[in-house]
N, C-alpha and C positions, 0 to 999 in steps of 0.2 A: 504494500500500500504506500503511495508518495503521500512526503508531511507537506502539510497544507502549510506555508509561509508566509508571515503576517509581519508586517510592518511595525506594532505594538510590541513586538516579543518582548524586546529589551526592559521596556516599560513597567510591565507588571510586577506588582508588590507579591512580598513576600511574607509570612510571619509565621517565625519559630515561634510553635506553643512550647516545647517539652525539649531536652536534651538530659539523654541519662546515661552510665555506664552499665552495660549486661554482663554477668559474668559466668563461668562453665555453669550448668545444672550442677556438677560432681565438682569436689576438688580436688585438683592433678596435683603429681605431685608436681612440685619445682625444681629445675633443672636449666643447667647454663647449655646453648649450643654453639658452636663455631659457623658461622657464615662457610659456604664452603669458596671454592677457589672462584668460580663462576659467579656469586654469589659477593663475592669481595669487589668484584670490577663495575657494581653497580651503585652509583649515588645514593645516596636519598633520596628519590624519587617517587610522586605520589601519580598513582595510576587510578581512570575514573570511568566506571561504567554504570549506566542509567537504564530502567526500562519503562517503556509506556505502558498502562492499561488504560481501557475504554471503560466506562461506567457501566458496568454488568456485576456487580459486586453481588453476594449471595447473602453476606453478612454487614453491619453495621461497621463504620472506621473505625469505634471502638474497640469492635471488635475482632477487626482485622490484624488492627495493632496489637492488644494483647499476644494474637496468634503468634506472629512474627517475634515478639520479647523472648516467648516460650521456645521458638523452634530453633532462635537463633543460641542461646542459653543452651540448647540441650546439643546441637550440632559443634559449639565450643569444646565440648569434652573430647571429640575426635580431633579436632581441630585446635589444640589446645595451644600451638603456638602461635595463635593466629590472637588471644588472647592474653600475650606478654608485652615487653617492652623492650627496648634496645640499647643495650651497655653498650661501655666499651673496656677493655683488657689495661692490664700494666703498660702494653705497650702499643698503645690505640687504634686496637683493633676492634672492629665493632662483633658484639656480640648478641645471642636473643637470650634472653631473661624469660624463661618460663615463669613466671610469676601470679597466673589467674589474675591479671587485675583488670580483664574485659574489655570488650569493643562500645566502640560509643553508636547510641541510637537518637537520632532527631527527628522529632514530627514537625512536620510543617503544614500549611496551608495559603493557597495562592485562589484568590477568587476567580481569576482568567479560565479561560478554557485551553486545554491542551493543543485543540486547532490553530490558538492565538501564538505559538511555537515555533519560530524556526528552525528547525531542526537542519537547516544547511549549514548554522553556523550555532555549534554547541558554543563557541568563547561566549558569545551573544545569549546564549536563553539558558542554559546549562550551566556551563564554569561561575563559580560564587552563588549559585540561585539553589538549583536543584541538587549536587554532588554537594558532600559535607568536606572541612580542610582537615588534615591531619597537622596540621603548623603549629596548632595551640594548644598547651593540656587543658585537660580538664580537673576542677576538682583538686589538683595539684598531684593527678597519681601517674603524672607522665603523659607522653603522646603516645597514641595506640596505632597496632599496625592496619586495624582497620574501621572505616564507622560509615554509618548507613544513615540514610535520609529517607524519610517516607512522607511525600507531600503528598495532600488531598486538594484537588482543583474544584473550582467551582461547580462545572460540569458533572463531576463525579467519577471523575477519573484520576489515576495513582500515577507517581512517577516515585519507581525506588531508585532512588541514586548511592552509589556504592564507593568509596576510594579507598583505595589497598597499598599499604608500602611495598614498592616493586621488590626490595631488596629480601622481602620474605614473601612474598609470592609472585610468581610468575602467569601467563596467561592461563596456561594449563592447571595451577592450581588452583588458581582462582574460581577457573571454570568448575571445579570439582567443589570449591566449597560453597558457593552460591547455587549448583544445584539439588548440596545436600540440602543444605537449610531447607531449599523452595520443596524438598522430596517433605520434608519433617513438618515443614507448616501446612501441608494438605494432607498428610495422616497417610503417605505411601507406604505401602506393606514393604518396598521393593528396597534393599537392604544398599543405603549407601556408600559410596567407596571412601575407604580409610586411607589419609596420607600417608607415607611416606618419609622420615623424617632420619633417614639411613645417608648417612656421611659420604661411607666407605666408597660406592660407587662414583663419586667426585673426588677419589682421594689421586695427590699423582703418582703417577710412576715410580719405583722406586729408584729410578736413575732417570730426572725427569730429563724430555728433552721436547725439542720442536723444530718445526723448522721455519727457516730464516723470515721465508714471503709470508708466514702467517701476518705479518705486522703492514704487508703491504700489498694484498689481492687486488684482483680486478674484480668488478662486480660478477660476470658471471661464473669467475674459477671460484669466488667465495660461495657460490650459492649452490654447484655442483659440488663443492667436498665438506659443505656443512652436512649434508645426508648423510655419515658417515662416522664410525664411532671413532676414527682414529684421527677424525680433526677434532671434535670436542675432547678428545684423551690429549692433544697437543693443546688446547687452548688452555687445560688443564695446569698442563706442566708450562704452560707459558708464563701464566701468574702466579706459580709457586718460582719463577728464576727470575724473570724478568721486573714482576713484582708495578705494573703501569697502575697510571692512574684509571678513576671509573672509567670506564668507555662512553658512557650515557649522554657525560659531562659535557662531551664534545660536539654532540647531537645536540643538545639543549643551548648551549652558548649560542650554535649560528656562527665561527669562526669569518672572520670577513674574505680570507682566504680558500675558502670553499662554499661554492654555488650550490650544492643538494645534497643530499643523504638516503641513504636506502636502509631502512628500517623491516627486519625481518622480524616476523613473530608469530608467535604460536598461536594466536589468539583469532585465526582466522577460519580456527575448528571449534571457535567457541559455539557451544547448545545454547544458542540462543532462547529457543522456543520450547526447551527443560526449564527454565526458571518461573517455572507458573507454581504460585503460592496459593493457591486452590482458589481464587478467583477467577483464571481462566489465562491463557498464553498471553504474552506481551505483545503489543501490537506492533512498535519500534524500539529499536535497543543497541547499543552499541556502545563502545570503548571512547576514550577521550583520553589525550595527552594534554596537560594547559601548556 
């Protein structure tokens, strides 16, 4: 379905009722993890994904929201890192702090209608409106690696806006935790997948090595030998020798001395249309960089 594009978008007010911290159903226990090598080359970086609903709700916003509180709370206990906070070592290296101290949840409401939307230009109707920031603590229990938005429109239609710290999740997982939750808050029998949270597979070589052109491919020799387990085993041991700065870094500055960038990612297997929280499939949805 094409979004309808309005002039207004920019325009419409916004107001936060509620902002609260959710934390696991169960308490985990706590545990320090090391970022691994892949995982080191990436900034701080806040990543933002949104979804539409049309006004065919089953239940009351009420109590939709409660639902969401509960499923997001009880999907934390598998997801338990996702739930922490972000050290750093003696020797400053960042690290994740299993700590249960939860994700942030905000309700919101915008009298506009979703139609009112540009959806051509998320910086426009999306960035600072609908997506919540990870920039600020809350409550003073630290900044989290992830917090969710749930605006009600006037019309009667939902927009959950999602932002994830890139450095502890990536597309893929991402995609995995947003469709447990959406499985947990419509009462799926169908048993969600548990992360992953094993090192060793990222770990390098014990004689790490690489080779030289990793540091300077062409776009499409990089894009033919990323399929393959022995350039991520070099990218590997690249950052345990080489030791670069983020990668991301250089994407996001806009260097004056390079005209474009090719941005690969995982996230273009994202189930989009898995994230139905038992009001019904999302009608538009997609990713955001600000």
């Amino acid at each position: 379905m094409s979004p309808v594009v309005s002039t207004i978008s920019k325009d419409y007010e916004l107001k936060i009722i509620n902002t609260e911290v959710i934390v696991p159903a169960l308490p985990m226990q706590q545990r320090i993890l090391s970022l691994s090598n892949l995982g080191l080359t990436i900034p701080p970086v806040s990543v933002h994904v949104f979804f539409y609903y049309k006004n065919h709700l089953t239940r009351t916003f009420a109590s939709t929201l409660s639902h969401l509180k509960t499923s997001i709370s009880k999907v934390l206990v598998s997801y338990y890192v996702s739930a922490g906070r972000m050290v750093t070592d003696s020797i400053g290296l960042p690290k994740v702090h299993c700590n249960n101290k939860g994700v942030r949840l905000t309700q919101a409401y915008a009298a506009a209608a979703l139609s009112q939307l540009n959806l051509y230009n998320p910086d426009e109707s999306v960035q600072g409106k609908l997506v919540p920031s990870l920039s600020k603590p809350f409550q003073e229990d630290g900044i989290p690696f992830f917090a969710a938005q749930v605006t009600e429109f006037g019309c009667g239609g939902i927009v959950v806006g999602c932002t994830l710290d890139h450095r502890v999740a990536d597309a893929y997982s991402a995609n995995m935790f947003l469709t447990s939750w959406a499985k947990l808050c419509r009462n799926d029998s169908t048993v969600p997948l548990n992360p992953s949270i094993t090192r060793s597979i990222l770990c390098p070589r014990d004689s790490p090595a690489y080779c030289a052109e990793i540091n300077n491919m062409l776009i499409h020799d990089a894009i033919q030998s990323a399929a393959n387990e022995e350039h991520f085993q070099s990218l590997i041991d690249f950052v345990e020798i080489a030791k670069p700065t983020p990668v991301l870094a250089k994407i996001y500055c806009r260097e004056d001395d390079i005209q474009s960038y090719v941005l690969l990612s995982s996230g273009l297997r994202f189930s989009l249309y898995e994230v139905d929280f038992g009001w019904g499939k999302p009608t538009f949805g997609n990713y955001h960089f600000p």
